[in-house]
C-alpha positions in Angstrom: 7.0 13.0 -15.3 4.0 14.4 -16.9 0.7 11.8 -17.5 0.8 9.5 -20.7 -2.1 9.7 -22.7 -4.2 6.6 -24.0 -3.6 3.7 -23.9 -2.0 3.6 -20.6 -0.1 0.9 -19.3 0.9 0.3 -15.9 4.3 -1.5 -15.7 4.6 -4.7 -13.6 7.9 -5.1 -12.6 10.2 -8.1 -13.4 10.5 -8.9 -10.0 6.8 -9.7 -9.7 5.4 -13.2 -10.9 1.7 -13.2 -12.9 0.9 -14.9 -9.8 1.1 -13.1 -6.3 3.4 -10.1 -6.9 5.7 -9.0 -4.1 5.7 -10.6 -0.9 5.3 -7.6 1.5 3.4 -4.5 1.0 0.3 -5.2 -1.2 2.3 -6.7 -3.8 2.6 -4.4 -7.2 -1.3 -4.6 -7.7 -3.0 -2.8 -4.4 0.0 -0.5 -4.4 -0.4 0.8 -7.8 -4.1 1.1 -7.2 -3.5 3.0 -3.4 -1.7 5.5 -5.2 -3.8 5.9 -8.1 -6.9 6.2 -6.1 -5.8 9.0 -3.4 -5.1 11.3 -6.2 -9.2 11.7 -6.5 -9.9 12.2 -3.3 -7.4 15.5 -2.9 -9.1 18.7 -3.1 -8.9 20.4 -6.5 -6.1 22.6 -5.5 -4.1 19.6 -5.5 -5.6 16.8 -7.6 -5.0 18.6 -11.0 -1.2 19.0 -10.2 -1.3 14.9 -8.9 -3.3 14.0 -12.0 -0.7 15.5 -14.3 1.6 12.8 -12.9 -0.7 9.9 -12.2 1.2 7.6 -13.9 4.5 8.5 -12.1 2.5 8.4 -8.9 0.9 5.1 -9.9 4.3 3.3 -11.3 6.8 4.9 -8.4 4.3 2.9 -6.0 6.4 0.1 -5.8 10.0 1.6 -5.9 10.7 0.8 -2.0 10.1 -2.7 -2.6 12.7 -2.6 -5.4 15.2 -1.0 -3.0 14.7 -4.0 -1.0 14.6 -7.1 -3.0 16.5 -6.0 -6.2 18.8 -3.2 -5.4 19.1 -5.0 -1.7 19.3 -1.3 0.4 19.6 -3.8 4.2 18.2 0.5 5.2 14.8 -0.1 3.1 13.9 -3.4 4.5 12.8 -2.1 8.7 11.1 1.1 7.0 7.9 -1.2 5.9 7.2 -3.0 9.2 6.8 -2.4 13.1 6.6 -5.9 15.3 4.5 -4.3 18.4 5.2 -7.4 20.1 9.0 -7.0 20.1 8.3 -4.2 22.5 7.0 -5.1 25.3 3.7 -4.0 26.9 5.6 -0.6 27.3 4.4 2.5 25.7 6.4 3.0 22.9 7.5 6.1 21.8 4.9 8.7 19.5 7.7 10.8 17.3 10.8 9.5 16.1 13.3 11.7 18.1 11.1 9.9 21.0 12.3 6.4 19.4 15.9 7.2 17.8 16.8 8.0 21.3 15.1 5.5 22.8 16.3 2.8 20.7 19.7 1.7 19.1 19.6 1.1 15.2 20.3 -2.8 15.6 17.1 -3.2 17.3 15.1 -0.9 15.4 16.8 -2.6 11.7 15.6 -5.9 13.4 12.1 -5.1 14.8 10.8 -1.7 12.6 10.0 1.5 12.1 7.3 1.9 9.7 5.4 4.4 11.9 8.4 6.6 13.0 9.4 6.6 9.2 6.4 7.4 8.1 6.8 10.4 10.3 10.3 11.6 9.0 8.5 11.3 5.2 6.2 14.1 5.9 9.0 16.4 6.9 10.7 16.0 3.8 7.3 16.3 1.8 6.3 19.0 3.6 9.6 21.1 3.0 9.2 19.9 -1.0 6.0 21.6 -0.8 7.6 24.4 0.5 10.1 25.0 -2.2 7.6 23.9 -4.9 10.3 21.4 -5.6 8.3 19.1 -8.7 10.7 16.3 -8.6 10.5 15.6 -4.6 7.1 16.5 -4.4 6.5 13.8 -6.9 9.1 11.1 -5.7 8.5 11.5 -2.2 4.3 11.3 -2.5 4.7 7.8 -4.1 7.1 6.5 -1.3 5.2 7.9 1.6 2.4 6.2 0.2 4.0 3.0 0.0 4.6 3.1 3.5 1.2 4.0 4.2 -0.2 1.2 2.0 2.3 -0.9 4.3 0.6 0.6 7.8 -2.8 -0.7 6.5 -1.6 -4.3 5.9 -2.3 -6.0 9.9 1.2 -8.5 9.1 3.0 -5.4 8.7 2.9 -4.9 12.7 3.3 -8.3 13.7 6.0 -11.0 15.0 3.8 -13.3 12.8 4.7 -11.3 9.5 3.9 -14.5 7.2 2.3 -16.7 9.7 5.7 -18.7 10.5 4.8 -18.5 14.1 1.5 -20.7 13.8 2.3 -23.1 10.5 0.3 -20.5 8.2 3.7 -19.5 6.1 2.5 -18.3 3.0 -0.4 -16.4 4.2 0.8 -12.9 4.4 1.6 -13.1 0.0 -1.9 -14.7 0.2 -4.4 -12.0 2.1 -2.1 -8.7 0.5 -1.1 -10.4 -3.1 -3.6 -13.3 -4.2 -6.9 -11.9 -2.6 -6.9 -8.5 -4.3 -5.6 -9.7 -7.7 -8.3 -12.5 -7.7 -11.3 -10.2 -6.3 -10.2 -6.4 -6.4 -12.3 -5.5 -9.3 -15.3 -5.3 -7.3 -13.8 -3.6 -5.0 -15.0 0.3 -4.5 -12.5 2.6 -4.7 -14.0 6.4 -4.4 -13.2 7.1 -0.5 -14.0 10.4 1.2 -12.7 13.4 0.8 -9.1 14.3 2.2 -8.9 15.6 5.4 -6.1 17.6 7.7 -4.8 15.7 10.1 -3.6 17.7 13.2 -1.4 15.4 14.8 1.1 13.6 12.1 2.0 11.0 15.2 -1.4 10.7 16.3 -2.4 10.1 13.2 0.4 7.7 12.4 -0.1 5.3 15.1 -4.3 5.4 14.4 -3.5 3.7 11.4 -0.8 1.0 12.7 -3.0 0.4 16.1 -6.0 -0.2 14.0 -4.0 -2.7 11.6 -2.7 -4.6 14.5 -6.1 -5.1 15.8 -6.8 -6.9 12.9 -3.9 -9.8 12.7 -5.7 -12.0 15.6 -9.1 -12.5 13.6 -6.9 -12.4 10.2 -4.8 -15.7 11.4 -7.9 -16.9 12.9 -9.7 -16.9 9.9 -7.8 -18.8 7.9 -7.0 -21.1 10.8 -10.5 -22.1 10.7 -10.9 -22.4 7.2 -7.9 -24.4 7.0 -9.1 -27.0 9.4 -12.3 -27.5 7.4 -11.3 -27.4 4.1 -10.7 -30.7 1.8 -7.0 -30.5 2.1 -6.7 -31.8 -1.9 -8.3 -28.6 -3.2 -6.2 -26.1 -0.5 -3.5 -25.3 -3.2 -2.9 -24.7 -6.8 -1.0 -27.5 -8.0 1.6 -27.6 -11.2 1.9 -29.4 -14.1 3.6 -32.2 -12.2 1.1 -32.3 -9.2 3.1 -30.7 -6.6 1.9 -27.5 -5.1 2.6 -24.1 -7.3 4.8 -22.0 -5.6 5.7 -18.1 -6.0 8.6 -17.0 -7.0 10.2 -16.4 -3.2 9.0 -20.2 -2.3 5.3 -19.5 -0.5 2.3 -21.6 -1.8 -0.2 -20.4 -4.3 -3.7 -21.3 -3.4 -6.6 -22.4 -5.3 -9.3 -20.5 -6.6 -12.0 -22.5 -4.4 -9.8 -22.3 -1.1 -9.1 -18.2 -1.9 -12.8 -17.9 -3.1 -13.8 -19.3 0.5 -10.9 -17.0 2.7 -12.6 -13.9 0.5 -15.8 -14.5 2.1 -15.1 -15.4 5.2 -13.1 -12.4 6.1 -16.0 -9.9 5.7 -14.6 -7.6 3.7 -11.1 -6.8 5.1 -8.7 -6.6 2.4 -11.1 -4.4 0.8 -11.5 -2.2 3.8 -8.3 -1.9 4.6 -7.1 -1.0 0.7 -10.2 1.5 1.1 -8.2 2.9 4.7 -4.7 3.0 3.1 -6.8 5.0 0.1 -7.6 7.7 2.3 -4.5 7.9 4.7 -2.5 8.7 1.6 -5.0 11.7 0.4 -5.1 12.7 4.0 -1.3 12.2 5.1 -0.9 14.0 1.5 -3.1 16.9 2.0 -1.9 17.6 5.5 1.6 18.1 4.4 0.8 20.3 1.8 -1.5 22.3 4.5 1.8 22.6 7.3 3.9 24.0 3.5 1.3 26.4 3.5 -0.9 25.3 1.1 1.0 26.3 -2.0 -0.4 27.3 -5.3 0.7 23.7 -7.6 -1.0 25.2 -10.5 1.7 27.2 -11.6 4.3 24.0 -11.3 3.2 22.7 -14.7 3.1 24.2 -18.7 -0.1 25.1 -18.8 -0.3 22.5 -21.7 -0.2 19.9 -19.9 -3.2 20.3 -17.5 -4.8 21.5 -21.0 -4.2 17.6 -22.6 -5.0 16.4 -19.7 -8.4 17.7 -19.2 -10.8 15.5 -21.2 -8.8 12.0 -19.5 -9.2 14.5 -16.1 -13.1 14.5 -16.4 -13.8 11.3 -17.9 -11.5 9.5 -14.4 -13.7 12.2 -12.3 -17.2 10.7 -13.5 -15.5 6.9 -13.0 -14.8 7.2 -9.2 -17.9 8.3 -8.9 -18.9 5.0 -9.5 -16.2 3.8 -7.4 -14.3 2.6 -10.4 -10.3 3.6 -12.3 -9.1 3.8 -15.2 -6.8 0.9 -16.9 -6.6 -1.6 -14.1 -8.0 -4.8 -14.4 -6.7 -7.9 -11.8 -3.7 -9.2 -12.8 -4.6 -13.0 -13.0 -8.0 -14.4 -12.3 -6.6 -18.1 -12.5 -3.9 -18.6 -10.1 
C-alpha cells in the first residue's frame, strides 16, 4: 500500500467511459481528486502517514461504486443516498440506533442511509485507529470518504436523484460527471485546515442538510437554461447524428450547452467538491482524535516516509497554489 513514485498514474476503471464516469457519486474523477486533496489538509501528525499511501487513498476512492455496479452488493447501493422527501416532514432520526429502530431494512434499502452510514464508518475507523490496524485505517479512510464525497452531491438526498421527476434525466451524470471533468482544472483545491468535529451526527446531517438545500436552485438552473437554449446545440451528437450517450444510457451534452450550465451555476460544483474536501480531512481527523490521537509515524519503515520526502514537499508547495499532482480532466471534448 505504500505511494508509487514518478510517474504516477491514477487508474480509471473499466467501468467508467472517457466520457462521464460513474453515474452516482462524482464519477471516478472528483472522487479520486476528494481523496487526494484531504490528505493536505490533515495536520502533520497525520498527513505524512496518508501521504505514504496517497495513491491507495486516491485509487480506493471509487471501490463502493464497484461494489455496486460491477460486483452488484444490492447492500452497497442505499449506503450512497438519503431521499429526505421519502420521509415525511417528520424529524428524522440523528444516530443510526435512532434510525435502525425506527425503520425496517426494506424501507431504508429503498429510500437511504448515506448519513446514518456515514455514522457507523467512523466507529469502525475510529477503533482501526485504535489498534493502529494499517490495512483498515487505510481501506476504511477511502470508503468513508466516498460517502462523504456522496453527502456533498445535492441529488444524493433527493426523490429527484437524476431529474426523472421533472424530464431532466441525465442531469445528475451531468452536474457530478461532465462538469468537473470539462472545468475542474481551474478549480482550487487547498481548503482549510482539518478541524475536530464534536458531534459526528451533528456534523453528519450539516453536510446532507446543506446539500439538500442546494437541489431546488440546481434543477432550476438547468431548467432555465434548457428553455433558452438552441435545442440543436443542447447535446453531443455521434457519428450518425443521433445524441451521444453514456455508457448506462443518459445524454452527453455539448461543450457550449455544459460551457453555459458551468456559468450559470455560480460556482457550485466547485464549492461543493471544495466542502466534500474538507469534510473528509475533518470527518478523518476527528476519528483519529476520539482513538486518541495515535502516533502513525511509527506504522511505516522509516524508508518509506524517507523516499517519500522530496514528492512530500514538492505536493506541499503545489496546494499552496491550490493545485495536485498528476491530474489533469479526463476529456475536454465530450
Amino acid at each position: 500500500m505504500g505511494k508509487r513514485h514518478f510517474p504516477r498514474i491514477i487508474l480509471t476503471l473499466a467501468i467508467a467511459t472517457g466520457s462521464g464516469g460513474l453515474l452516482f457519486g462524482w464519477g471516478n474523477w472528483g472522487h479520486q481528486h476528494i481523496n487526494h486533496a484531504a490528505v493536505f489538509a490533515l495536520p502533520k501528525e497525520m498527513r505524512v502517514f496518508y501521504y505514504n499511501h496517497i495513491d491507495y487513498i486516491t485509487e480506493e476512492s471509487v471501490v463502493p461504486d464497484v461494489r455496486k455496479y460491477v460486483m452488484n452488493d444490492k447492500a452497497e447501493f442505499a449506503r450512497h443516498y438519503i431521499d429526505i422527501e421519502a420521509f415525511g416532514n417528520e424529524a428524522l432520526p440523528q444516530t443510526p440506533e435512532e434510525a435502525y429502530k425506527k425503520y425496517d431494512s426494506l424501507f431504508l434499502e429503498k429510500y437511504g442511509r448515506l448519513p446514518w452510514y456515514i455514522q457507523d464508518m467512523m466507529v469502525k475507523l475510529t477503533k482501526a485507529f485504535k489498534e493502529k490496524n494499517k490495512t483498515d485505517i487505510l481501506l476504511l479512510s477511502a470508503d468513508l470518504a466516498h460517502y462523504l464525497g456522496d453527502a456533498n452531491m445535492p441529488l444524493h438526498t433527493a426523490l429527484n436523484h437524476n431529474g426523472q421527476l421533472t424530464n431532466q434525466v441525465g442531469i445528475h451524470g451531468f452536474w457530478e460527471s461532465q462538469l468537473p471533468e470539462m472545468f475542474g482544472d481551474a478549480y482550487n483545491f487547498k481548503v482549510a485546515p482539518a478541524k475536530y468535529i464534536p458531534n459526528i451526527a451533528a456534523g453528519t446531517w450539516d453536510i446532507i442538510n446543506h446539500s439538500h438545500s442546494l437541489e431546488d436552485t440546481l434543477l432550476s438552473t438547468e431548467r432555465i437554461l434548457h428553455a433558452s437554449f438552441p435545442k440543436d446545440q443542447i447535446y453531443k451528437l455521434d457519428s450518425v447524428g443521433h445524441i451521444a450517450k453514456v455508457w448506462y444510457g443518459d445524454p452527453i451534452y455539448s461543450y457550449a450547452y455544459a460551457s453555459a450550465f458551468n456559468k450559470a451555476l455560480n460556482g457550485m460544483v466547485e464549492n461543493q467538491l471544495r466542502h466534500a474536501i474538507n469534510d473528509v480531512a475533518n470527518f478523518w481527523y476527528t476519528a483519529w482524535v476520539n482513538a486518541g490521537s495515535p502516533d502513525l509515524n511509527d506504522i511505516d519503515s522509516p524508508d518509506i516516509t524517507k523516499a517519500n520526502e522530496k514528492n512530500y514537499k514538492m505536493e506541499m508547495k503545489l496546494i499552496e497554489k491550490g493545485k495536485i499532482f498528476g491530474f489533469k480532466s479526463l476529456s475536454k471534448d465530450y
